[in-house]
C-alpha positions in Angstrom: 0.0 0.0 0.0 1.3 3.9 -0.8 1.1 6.7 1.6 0.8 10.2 0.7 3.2 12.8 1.9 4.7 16.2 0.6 7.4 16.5 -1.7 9.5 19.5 -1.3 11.4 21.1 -3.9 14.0 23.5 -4.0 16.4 25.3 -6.5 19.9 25.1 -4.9 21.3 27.2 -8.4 19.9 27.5 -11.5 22.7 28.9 -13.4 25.1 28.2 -16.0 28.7 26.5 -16.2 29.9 30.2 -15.2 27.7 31.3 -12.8 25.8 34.8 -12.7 27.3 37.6 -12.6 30.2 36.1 -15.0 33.5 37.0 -14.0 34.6 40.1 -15.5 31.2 41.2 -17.3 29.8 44.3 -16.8 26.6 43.6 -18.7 23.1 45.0 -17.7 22.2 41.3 -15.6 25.9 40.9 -14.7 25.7 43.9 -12.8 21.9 43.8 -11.9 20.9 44.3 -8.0 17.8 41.9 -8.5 18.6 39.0 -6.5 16.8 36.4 -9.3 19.6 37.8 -11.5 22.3 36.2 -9.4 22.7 32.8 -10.3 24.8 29.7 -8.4 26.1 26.4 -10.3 22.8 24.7 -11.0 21.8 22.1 -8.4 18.4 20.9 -6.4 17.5 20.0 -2.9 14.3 17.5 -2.4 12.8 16.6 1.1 10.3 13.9 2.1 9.7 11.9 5.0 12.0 13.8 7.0 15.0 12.6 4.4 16.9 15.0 1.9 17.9 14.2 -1.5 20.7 16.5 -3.6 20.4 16.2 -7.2 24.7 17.3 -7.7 27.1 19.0 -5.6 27.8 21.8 -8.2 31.4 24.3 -6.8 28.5 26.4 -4.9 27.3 23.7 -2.7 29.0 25.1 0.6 27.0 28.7 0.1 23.9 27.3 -1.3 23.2 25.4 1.9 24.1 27.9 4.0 22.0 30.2 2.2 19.2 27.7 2.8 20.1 26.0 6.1 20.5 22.6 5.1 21.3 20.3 8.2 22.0 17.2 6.8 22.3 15.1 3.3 20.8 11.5 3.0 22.3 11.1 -0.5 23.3 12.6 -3.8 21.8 11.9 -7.5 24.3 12.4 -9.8 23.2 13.7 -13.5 26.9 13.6 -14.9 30.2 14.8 -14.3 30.8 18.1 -16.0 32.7 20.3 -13.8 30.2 22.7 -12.3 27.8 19.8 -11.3 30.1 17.8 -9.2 33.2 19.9 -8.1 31.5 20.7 -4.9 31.9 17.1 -3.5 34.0 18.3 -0.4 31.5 20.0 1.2 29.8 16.7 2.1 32.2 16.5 4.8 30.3 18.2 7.6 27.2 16.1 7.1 28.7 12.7 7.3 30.0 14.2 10.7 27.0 15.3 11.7 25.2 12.0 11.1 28.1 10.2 11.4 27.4 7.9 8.6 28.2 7.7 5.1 26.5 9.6 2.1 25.2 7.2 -0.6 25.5 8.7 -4.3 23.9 7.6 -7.5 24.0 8.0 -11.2 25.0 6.2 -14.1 27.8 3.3 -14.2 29.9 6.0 -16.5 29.6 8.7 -14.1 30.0 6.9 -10.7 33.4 5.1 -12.2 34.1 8.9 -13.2 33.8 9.9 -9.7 35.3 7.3 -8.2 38.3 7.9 -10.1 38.1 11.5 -9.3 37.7 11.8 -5.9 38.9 8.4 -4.7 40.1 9.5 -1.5 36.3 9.7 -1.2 35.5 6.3 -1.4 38.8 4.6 -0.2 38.9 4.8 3.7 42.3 3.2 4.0 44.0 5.5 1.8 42.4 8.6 2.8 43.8 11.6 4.9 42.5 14.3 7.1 38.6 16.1 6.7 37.2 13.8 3.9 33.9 13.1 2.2 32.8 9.5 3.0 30.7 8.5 0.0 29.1 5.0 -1.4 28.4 4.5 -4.8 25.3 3.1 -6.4 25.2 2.8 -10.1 21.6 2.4 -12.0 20.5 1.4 -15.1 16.7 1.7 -14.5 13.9 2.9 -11.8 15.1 2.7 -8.0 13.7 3.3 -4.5 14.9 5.9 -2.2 13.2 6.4 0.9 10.0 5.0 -0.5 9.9 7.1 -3.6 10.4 5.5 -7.1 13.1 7.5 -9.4 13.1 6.9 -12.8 16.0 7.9 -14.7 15.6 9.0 -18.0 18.9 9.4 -20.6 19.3 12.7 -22.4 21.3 13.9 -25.0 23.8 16.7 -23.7 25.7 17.4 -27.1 27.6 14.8 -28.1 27.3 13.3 -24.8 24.5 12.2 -23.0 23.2 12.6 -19.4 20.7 11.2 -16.7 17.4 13.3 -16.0 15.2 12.2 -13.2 11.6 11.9 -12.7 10.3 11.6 -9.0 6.6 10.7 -8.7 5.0 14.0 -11.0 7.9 16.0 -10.8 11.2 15.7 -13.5 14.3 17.5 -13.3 16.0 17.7 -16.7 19.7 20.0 -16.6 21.6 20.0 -19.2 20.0 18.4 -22.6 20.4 19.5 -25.7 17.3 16.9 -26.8 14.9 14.7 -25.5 15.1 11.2 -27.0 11.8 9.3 -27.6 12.6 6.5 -25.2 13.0 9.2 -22.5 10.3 11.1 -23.3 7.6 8.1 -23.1 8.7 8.3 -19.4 7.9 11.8 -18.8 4.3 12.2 -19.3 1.6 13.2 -17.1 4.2 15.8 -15.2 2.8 18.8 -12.5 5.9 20.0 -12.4 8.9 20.0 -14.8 12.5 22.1 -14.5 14.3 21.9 -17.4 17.7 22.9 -19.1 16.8 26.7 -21.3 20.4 28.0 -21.5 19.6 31.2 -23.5 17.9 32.7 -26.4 20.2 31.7 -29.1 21.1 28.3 -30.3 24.0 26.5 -28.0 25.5 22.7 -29.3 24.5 21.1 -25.9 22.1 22.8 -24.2 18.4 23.5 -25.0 17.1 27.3 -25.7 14.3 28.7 -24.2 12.1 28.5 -27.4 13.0 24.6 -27.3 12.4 24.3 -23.8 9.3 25.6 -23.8 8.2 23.2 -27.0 9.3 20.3 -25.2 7.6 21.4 -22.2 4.7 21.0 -24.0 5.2 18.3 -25.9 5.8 16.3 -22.9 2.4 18.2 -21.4 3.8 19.2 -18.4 1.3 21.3 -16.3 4.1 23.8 -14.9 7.6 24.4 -16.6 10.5 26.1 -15.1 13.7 27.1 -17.1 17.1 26.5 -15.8 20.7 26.0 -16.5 20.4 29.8 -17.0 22.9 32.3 -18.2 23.4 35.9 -18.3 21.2 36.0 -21.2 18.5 36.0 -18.9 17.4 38.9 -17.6 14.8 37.6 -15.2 12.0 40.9 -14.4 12.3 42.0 -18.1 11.8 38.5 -19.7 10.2 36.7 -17.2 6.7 38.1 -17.5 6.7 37.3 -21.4 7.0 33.9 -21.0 3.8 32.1 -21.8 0.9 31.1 -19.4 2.4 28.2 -17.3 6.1 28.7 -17.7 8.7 30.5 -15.4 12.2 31.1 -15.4 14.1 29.5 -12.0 16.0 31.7 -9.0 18.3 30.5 -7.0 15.8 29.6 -3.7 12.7 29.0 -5.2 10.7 26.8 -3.7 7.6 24.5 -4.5 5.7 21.6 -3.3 3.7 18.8 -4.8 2.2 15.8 -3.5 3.6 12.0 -3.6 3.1 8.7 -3.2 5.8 6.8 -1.2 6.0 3.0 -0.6 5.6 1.7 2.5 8.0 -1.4 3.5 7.7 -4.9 3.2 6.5 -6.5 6.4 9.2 -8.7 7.5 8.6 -12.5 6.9 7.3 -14.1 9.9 
């Protein structure tokens, strides 16, 4: 039997690769004082049941939960490893101190071998030294539980590369694609909620643009879209109001929740 409970949602960073303001640029959002114009490495924070789920550890992780007063980490879902979406691994430390326990991570068999190859004082104990991240890899190649909520990984194209997206009951988080493959997109229907990759106005090799973003928001017929991934492009109050009916732009700290369906466990064989 499935019990109902809250899922909530929050937008860790919703920029690009460079952040916003970009280093050096003196442009009108660069240098804009609206706080929806200032833009972390992208990244999400999900809660149920009293558990929290990251979706990456982008190089902002350390501010972002300051900034939203995150206590403690359950485990990480990994998209892929591009820089800005992982390089934040570190500051994992202080929550397996505080709950004194390791940090389970999960993504693809490509990108968990990538990390532990990366950060392998991470996941060797014997070898490591000093204040490190203890982490335990998980590689999927289909739906999981977590907690009592189904995830459904769904593959994306990301340039020439490709990518994980996640769906998590009728909610789907989609960072960097550049295109949505058919086999993906049959598991994406029938969304409330979907936050997905719309880099900019003009065309980019491995990210969607707003225009596309918006098509395959519809396409998919997701009830509420949200644009991410974003860069300095963007200038959130003069373009976020022309948007159509149903579709936003994100900022770092926005918030939303939807109901969910979790699993309860197995009663124990007698």
């Amino acid at each position: 039997m499935d019990t109902e409970t809250k899922l909530d949602i929050t937008i860790l960073g919703c920029g690009t690769s460079t952040g916003v303001p970009v280093v050096g640029c003196d442009c009108a959002v660069c240098t804009s004082e609206d706080m929806r114009n200032q833009r972390t490495r992208s990244s999400l924070m999900l809660e149920w049941n009293g558990h929290v789920v990251l979706v990456d550890t982008g190089p902002d992780l350390r501010a972002q939960c300051l900034r939203e007063g995150v206590k403690r980490v359950d485990a990480v879902v990994y998209t892929h490893t591009h820089a800005d979406h992982v390089h934040g691994i570190d500051d994992l430390r202080p929550f397996n101190a505080a709950e004194g326990a390791d940090i389970d991570i999960y993504g693809s068999w490509h990108t968990v071998r990538r990390l532990e190859r990366t950060f392998a004082y991470a996941f060797k104990r014997s070898d490591a030294e000093g204040f490190c991240p203890r982490l335990e890899a998980h590689s999927v190649d289909g739906a999981f539980d977590l907690f009592g909520l189904r995830i459904v990984p769904v593959e994306l194209e990301h340039g020439r590369g490709s990518v994980l997206g996640y769906r998590f009951g009728a909610f789907a988080y989609l960072t960097d694609c550049s295109h949505i493959p058919a086999a993906a997109a049959v598991k994406l229907r029938n969304l409330e909620v979907l936050i997905i990759d719309g880099l900019r106005f003009k065309p980019h090799m491995s990210h969607l643009t707003i225009d596309a973003a918006i098509e395959a928001g519809r396409d998919l017929g997701a009830k509420r879209l949200i644009l991410t991934h974003l860069s300095h492009d963007v200038d959130y109050p003069r373009h976020n109001h022309r948007l159509p009916a149903g579709v936003e732009f994100a900022y770092d700290g926005l918030h939303l929740s939807l109901d969910i369906a979790l699993k309860e466990p197995s009663a124990p064989p007698m």
